[in-house]
C-alpha positions in Angstrom: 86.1 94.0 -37.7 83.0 94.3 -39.9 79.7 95.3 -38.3 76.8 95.2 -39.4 74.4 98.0 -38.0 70.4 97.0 -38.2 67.6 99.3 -37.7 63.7 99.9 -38.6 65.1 103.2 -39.4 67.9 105.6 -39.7 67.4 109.1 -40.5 67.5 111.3 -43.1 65.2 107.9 -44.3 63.4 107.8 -42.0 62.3 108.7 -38.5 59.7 108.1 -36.4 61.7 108.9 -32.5 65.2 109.0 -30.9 66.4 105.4 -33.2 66.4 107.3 -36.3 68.8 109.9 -35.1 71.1 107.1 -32.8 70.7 104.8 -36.2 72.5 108.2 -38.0 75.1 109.1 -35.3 75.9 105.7 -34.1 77.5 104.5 -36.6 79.5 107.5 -37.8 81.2 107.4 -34.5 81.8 103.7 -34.8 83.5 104.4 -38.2 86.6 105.1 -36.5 86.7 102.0 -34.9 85.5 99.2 -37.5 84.1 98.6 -40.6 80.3 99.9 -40.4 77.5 99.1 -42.7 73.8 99.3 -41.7 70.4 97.9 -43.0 67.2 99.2 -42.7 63.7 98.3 -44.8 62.7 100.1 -48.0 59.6 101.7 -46.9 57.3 102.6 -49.7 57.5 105.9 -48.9 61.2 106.4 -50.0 61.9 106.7 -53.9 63.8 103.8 -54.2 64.9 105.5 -57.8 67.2 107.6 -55.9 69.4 104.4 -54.4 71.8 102.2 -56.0 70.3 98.7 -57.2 72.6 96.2 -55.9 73.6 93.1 -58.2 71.8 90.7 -54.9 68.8 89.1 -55.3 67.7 86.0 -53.1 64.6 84.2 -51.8 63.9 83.2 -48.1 62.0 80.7 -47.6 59.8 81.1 -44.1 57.2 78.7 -43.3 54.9 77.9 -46.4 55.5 81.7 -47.2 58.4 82.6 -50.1 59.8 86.2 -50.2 61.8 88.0 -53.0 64.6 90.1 -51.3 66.2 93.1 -53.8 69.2 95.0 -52.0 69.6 98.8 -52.6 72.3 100.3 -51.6 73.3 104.6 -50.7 76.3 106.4 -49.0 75.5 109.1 -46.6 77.8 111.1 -44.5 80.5 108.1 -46.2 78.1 105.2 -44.1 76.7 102.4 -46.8 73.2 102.1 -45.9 71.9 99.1 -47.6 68.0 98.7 -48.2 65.7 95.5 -47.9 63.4 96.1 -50.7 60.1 93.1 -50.6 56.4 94.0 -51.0 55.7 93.7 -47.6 57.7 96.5 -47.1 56.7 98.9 -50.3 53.2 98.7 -49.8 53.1 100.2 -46.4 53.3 103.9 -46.6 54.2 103.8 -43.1 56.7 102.6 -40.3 54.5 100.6 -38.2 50.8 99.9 -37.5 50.8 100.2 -34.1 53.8 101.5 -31.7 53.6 98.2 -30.2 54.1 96.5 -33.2 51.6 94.5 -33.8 51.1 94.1 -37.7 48.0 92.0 -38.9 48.9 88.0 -38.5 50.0 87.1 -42.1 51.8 90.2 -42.1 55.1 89.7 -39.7 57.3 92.2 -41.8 59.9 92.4 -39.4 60.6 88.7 -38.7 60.9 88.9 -42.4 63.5 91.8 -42.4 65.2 89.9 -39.5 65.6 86.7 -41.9 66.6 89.2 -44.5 69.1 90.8 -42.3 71.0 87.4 -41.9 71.5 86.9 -45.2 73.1 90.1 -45.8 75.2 89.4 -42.8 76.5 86.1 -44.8 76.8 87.8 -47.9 79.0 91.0 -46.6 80.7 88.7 -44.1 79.8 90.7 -41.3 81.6 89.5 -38.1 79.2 91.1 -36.1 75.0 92.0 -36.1 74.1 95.0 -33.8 70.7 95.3 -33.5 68.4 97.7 -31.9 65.0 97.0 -30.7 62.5 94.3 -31.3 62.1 94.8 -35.6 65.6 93.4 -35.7 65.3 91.0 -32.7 64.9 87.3 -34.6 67.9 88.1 -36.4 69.6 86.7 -33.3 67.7 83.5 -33.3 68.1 83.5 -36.9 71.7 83.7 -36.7 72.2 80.9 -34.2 70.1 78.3 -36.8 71.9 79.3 -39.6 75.5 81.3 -39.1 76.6 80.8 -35.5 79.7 82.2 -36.4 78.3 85.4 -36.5 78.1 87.4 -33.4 75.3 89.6 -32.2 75.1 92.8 -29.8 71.0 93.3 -29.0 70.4 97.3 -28.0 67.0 97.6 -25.9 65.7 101.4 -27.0 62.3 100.8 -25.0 61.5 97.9 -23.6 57.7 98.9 -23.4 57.9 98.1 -27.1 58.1 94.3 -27.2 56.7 93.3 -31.0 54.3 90.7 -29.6 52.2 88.4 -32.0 49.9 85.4 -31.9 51.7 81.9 -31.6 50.7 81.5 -34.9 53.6 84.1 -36.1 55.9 81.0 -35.6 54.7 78.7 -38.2 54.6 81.4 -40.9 58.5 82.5 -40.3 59.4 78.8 -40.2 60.4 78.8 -36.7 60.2 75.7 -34.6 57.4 75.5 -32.2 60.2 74.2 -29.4 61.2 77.9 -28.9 57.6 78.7 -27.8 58.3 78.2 -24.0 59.0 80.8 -21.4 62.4 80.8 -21.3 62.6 81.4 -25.2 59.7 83.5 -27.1 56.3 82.7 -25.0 55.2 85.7 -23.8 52.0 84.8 -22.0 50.3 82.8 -24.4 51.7 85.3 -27.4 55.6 85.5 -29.2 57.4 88.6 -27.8 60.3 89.2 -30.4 62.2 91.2 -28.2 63.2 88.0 -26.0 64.8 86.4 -29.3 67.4 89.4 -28.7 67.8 88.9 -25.1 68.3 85.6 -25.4 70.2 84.6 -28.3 72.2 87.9 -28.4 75.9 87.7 -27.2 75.8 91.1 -25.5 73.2 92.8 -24.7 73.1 96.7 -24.0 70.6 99.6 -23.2 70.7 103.2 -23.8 71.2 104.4 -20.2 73.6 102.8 -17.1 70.2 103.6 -14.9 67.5 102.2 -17.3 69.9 98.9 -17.4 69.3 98.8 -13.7 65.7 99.7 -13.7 64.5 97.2 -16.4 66.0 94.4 -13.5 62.4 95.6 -11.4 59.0 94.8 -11.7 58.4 98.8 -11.9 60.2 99.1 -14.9 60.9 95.4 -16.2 57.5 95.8 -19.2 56.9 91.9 -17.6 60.3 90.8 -18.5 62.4 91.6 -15.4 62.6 88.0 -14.2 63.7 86.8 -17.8 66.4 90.2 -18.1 67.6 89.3 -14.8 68.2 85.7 -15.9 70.4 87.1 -18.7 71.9 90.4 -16.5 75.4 88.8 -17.0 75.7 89.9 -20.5 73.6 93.5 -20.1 75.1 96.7 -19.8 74.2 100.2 -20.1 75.8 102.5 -22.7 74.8 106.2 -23.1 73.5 107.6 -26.0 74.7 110.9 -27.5 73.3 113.1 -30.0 75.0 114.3 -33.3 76.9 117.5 -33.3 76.5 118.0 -36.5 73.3 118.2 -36.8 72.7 119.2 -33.4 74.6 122.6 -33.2 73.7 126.2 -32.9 76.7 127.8 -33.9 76.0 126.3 -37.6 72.1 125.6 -37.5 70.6 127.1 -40.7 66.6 126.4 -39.3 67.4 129.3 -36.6 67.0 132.6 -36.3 70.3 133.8 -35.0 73.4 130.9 -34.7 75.0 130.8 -31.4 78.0 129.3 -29.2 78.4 129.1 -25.3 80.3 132.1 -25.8 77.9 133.7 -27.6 74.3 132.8 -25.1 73.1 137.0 -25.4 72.6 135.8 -28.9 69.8 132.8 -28.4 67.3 135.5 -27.6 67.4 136.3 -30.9 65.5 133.1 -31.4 63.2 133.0 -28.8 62.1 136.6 -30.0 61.5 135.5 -33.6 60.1 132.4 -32.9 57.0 134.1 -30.1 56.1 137.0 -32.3 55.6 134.9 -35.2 53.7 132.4 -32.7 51.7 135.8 -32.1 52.5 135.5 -28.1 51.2 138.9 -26.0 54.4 138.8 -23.8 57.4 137.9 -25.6 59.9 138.7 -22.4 58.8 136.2 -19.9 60.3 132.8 -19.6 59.6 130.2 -22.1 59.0 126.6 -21.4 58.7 124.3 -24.5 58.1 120.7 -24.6 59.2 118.6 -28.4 57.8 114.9 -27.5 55.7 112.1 -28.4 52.0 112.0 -27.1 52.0 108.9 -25.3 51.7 108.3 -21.5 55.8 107.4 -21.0 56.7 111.2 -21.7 54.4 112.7 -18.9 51.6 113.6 -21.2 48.5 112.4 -17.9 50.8 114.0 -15.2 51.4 117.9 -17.3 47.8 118.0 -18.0 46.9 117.2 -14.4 49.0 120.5 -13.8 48.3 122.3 -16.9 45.8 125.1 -16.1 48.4 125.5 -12.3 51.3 126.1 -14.7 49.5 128.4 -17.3 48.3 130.5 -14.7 51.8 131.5 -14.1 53.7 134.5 -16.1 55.3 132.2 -18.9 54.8 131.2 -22.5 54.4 127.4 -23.0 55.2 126.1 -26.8 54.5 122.0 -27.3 55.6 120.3 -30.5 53.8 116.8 -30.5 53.4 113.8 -32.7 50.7 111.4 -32.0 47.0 111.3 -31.9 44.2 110.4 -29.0 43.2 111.6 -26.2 46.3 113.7 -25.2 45.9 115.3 -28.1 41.9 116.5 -27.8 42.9 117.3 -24.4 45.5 119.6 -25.2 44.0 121.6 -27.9 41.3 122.4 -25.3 44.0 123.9 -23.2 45.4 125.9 -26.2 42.4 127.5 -26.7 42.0 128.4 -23.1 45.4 130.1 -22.7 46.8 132.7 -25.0 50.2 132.1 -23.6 50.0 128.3 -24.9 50.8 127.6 -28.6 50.0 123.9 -29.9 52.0 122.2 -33.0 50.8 118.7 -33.7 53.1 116.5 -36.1 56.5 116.0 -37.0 58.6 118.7 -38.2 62.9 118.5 -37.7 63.3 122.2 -38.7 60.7 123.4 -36.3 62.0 121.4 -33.7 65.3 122.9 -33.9 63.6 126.6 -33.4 62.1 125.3 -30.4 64.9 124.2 -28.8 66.6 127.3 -29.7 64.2 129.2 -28.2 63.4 128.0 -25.4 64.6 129.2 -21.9 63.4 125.1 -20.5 62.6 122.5 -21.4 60.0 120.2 -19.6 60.4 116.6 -19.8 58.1 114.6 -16.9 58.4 111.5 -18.6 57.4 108.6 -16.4 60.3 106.2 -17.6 63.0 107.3 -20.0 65.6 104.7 -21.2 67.6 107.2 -22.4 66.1 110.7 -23.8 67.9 113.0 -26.5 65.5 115.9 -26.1 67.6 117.2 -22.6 70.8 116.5 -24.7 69.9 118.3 -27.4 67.9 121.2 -25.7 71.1 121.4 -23.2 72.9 121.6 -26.7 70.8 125.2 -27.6 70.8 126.6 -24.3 67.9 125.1 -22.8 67.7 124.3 -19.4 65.5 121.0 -18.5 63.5 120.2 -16.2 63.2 116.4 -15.7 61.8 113.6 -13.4 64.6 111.2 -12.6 64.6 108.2 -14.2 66.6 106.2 -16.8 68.6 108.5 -19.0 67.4 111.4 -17.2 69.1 110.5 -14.1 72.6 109.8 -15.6 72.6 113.4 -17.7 70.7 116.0 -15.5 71.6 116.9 -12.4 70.8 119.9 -9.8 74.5 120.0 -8.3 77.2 122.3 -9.9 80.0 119.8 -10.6 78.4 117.1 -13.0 77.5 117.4 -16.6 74.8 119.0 -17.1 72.8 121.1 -14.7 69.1 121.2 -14.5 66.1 121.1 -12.3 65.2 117.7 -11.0 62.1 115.8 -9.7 62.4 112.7 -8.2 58.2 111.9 -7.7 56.1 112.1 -10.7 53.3 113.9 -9.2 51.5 117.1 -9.7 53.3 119.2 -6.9 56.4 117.6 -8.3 56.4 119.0 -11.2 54.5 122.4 -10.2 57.2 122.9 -7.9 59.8 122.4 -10.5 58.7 125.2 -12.8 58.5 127.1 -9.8 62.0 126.6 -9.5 62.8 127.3 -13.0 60.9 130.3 -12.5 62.8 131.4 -9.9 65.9 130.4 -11.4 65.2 132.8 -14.9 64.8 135.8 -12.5 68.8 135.1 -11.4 70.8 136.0 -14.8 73.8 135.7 -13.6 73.4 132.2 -12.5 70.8 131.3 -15.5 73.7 132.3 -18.1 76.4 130.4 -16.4 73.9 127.2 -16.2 73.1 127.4 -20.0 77.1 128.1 -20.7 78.6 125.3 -18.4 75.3 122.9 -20.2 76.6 124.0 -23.7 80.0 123.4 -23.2 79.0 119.3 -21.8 80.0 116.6 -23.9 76.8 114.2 -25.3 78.3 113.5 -28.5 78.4 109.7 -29.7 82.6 109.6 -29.1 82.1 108.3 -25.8 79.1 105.3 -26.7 81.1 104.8 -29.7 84.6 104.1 -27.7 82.4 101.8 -25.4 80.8 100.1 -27.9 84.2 99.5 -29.7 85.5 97.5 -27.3 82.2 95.5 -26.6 82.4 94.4 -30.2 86.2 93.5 -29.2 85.6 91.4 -26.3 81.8 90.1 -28.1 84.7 89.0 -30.9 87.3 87.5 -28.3 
């Protein structure tokens, strides 16, 4: 079977969050499996020099609007990635306008790289579309006008992100106005492109078993619980993993000192480096580090709420964030305030991989989390989290001894939740013994992509009949 893999971005490309790295480590699992090509836009911030020109050229036709669609092509890790390369994507130096998606109204890239993605589908006779979030989402309607033979699999990343547009949006991607009812794209009075994939998809899947329950309530359901629950017979939850490649200590060149489970006495090595060249006063008391997005779903209101309680405390705290606003003001206030708080705005991979290996926990209060990679991957260098449980978070941390992996859990997201969580971890660093079997049993847990991959595998299968 030949699937074709569609994303707004697949690192080493490009990244923005957690899609980028699934987009990478996805498909290398499926690879064993099927025949696996993906798509992505060419961004005008890649050099589109470095790719190979592809002898496929076409126009769509959307609306009153005509687009001129160049293919690129490039192999990494033995994945084709091809590139859709237009103007409305080379012009924009960046991924999105807003996380919500909301470009300007005679701008609807990604309904254009959804038409796009069809085409391609055609042209590589693709038996099967996967794709992830609500940039890809019209391929699905798309697909059903215009190659029905095709099958599609819809992956919800975060349904908080809905690409939502004026009614307007229809007209210029040539869509009939018939679909702008509730049970198709009307989203109160607006398009949600996110519903296309729920509804027109064949499958659809999210990236947690719990966040595929919790998107069913009005808590969780981002005003589309009624309209998922209408569709639950074809939703599922499959895990995400992490890459092992990429993710793994015992080969990591960004660290200090490379490490295995068998090896832990050695991750010190890292957290030492990294807090004296941090300047820290107290490099030997436990160190809680935080690598995340500043936005209200990862905690952001609720940690500084208990900010100055937990700086008070004998530990280090080290947050790597990417974002602007009011979080951000907010938290370079605390940073200088505390001496034992260090502040790192932006993205930065190799960075991030010194944090993890540094750290002695990781905090992670996120108020919903359809899946989470940063407890994978932390778990991955030795890092024990510290999570509220929700979504992914619920199905990979646990506080009991048997399942895979062991952390410290909070089940209200409150201030004395999570105060009394890193009192717990506290406590827990002052018990070696037990603190080096916890970050030996996490290290040796499986989150790699074999097991999403195998399960995605035979969803394809049965999608296929």
């Amino acid at each position: 079977m030949k699937i074709l893999f569609a994303a707004s971005e697949i690192f080493p490309y490009a990244k923005s969050g957690g899609l980028g790295d699934v987009a990478q480590a996805l498909p290398r699992s499926l690879s064993k499996y099927a025949d696996i090509i993906r798509v992505m836009p060419l961004y005008g911030f890649l050099d589109k020099t470095s790719f190979k020109k592809e002898d496929l050229f076409f126009e769509l036709k959307l609306g009153q609007n005509t687009y001129n669609i160049t293919i690129y092509s490039d192999i990494h890790k033995d994945i084709t990635t091809y590139f859709i390369d237009s103007d409305i994507f080379s012009r924009n130096k960046e991924f999105y306008t807003t996380k919500s998606g909301s470009y300007s109204n005679d701008n609807p890239n990604f309904g254009v790289f959804s038409a796009a993605i069809v085409e391609l589908a055609k042209h590589v006779k693709a038996d099967l579309l996967h794709l992830n979030d609500w940039h890809c989402a019209l391929a699905a309607l798309f697909i059903k006008e215009k190659a029905p033979h095709i099958k599609t699999v819809f992956t919800i990343h975060n349904l908080a992100y809905q690409g939502i547009f004026d009614k307007n949006v229809l007209e210029q991607l040539g869509i009939d106005g018939s679909y702008f009812n509730m049970d198709d794209l009307e989203f109160y009075d607006k398009v949600s492109f996110i519903k296309a994939g729920i509804a027109y998809s064949d499958a659809v899947t999210t990236v947690s078993e719990q966040y595929a329950k919790e998107i069913l309530t009005e808590q969780f359901g981002c005003g589309l619980h009624s309209f998922l629950s209408h569709h639950s017979k074809k939703l599922s939850g499959i895990l995400n993993g992490i890459d092992y490649d990429i993710f793994n200590p015992k080969t990591d060149n960004a660290i200090e000192s490379r490490f295995d489970e068998n090896s832990i006495e050695l991750k010190n090595a890292n957290k030492q480096a990294l807090l004296s060249k941090l300047e820290f006063k107290d490099t030997q008391i436990p160190t809680f580090v935080m690598v995340s997005r500043l936005v209200e779903q990862k905690g952001f209101g609720l940690l500084l709420d208990s900010l100055d309680d937990i700086l008070n405390k004998k530990l280090n705290l080290i947050i790597l964030a990417e974002g602007e606003g009011v979080f951000k003001h907010k938290l370079e206030h605390f940073a200088e305030k505390y001496d034992n708080f260090h502040l790192n705005f932006g993205y930065d991979e190799d960075f991030s991989h010194k944090v993890y290996a540094s750290g002695d926990f990781l905090l992670m209060p996120s108020l919903f989390e359809p899946c989470g990679l940063n407890q994978m991957i932390a778990m991955r260098y030795g890092t024990i989290p510290i999570v509220n449980s929700v979504g992914g978070l619920k199905d990979t941390v646990h506080e009991d001894n048997k399942s895979c992996a062991q952390g410290i859990v909070f089940t209200e997201p409150t201030k004395d939740s999570l105060i009394c969580a890193v009192e717990k971890a506290l406590k827990l660093y002052l018990d070696k013994t037990k603190m080096a079997n916890t970050i030996s049993f996490n290290m040796g847990c499986n989150f790699s992509f074999e097991k999403s991959a195998l399960l995605y595998s035979k969803l394809y299968k049965k999608v296929l009949g």
